[in-house]
C-alpha positions in Angstrom: -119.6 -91.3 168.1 -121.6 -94.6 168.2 -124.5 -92.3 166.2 -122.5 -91.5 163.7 -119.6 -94.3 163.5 -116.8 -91.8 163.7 -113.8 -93.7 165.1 -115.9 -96.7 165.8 -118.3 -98.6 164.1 -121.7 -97.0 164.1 -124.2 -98.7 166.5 -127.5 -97.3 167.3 -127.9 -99.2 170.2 -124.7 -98.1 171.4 -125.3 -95.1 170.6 -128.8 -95.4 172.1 -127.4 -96.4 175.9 -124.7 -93.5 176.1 -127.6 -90.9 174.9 -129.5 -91.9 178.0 -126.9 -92.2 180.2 -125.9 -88.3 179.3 -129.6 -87.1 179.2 -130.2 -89.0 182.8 -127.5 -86.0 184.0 -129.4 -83.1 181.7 -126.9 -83.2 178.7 -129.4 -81.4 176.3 -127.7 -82.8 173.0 -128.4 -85.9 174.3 -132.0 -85.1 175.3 -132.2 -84.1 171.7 -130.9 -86.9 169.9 -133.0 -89.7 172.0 -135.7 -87.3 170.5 -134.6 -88.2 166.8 -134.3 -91.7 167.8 -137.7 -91.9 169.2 -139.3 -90.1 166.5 -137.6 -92.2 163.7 -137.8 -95.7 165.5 -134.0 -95.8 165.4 -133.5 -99.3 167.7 -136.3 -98.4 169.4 -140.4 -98.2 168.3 -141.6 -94.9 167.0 -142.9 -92.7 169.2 -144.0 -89.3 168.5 -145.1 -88.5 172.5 -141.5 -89.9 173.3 -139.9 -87.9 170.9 -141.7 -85.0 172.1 -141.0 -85.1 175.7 -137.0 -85.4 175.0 -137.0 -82.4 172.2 -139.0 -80.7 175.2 -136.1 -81.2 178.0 -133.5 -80.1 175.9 -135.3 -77.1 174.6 -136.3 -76.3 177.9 -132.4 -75.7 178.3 -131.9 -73.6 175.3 -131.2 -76.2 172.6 -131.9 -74.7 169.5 -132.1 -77.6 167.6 -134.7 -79.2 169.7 -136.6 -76.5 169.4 -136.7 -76.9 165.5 -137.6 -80.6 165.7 -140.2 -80.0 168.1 -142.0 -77.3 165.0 -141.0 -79.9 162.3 -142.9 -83.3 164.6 -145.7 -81.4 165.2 -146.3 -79.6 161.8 -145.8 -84.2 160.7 -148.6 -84.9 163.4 -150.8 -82.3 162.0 -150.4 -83.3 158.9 -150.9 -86.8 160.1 -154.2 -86.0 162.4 -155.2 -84.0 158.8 -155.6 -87.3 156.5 
């Protein structure tokens, strides 16, 4: 909601707070999001190894989607450690 600004103005840092709130009780799309938020620096600093261990948790319970941005960060670190 916050994320996105649907119904409400859209406030990363909001949006930030509730995603850890629902991730503290296992909510995977939560997991998953703080994972997009940590690897973009979205009100908080970039963090790949962040990023990482969130898209892991949520995976780890069968979100698809994390399981894509996991392949997509680390095919972007590979081609980071490459240059």
């Amino acid at each position: 909601m916050y994320r996105d600004g649907l119904g409400v103005e859209q406030n990363h840092a909001k949006a930030l707070c509730w995603f850890y709130k629902s991730a503290f009780w296992n909510n995977a799309a939560a997991q998953n999001n703080l994972g997009c938020m940590h690897q973009h620096g979205l009100v908080v600093e970039q963090n790949y190894t962040k990023a990482l261990y969130y898209y892991r948790k949520a995976a780890d319970q069968g979100n698809l989607m994390a399981l894509e941005n996991i392949r997509l960060l680390q095919l972007r670190i590979s081609s980071l450690e490459s240059n």
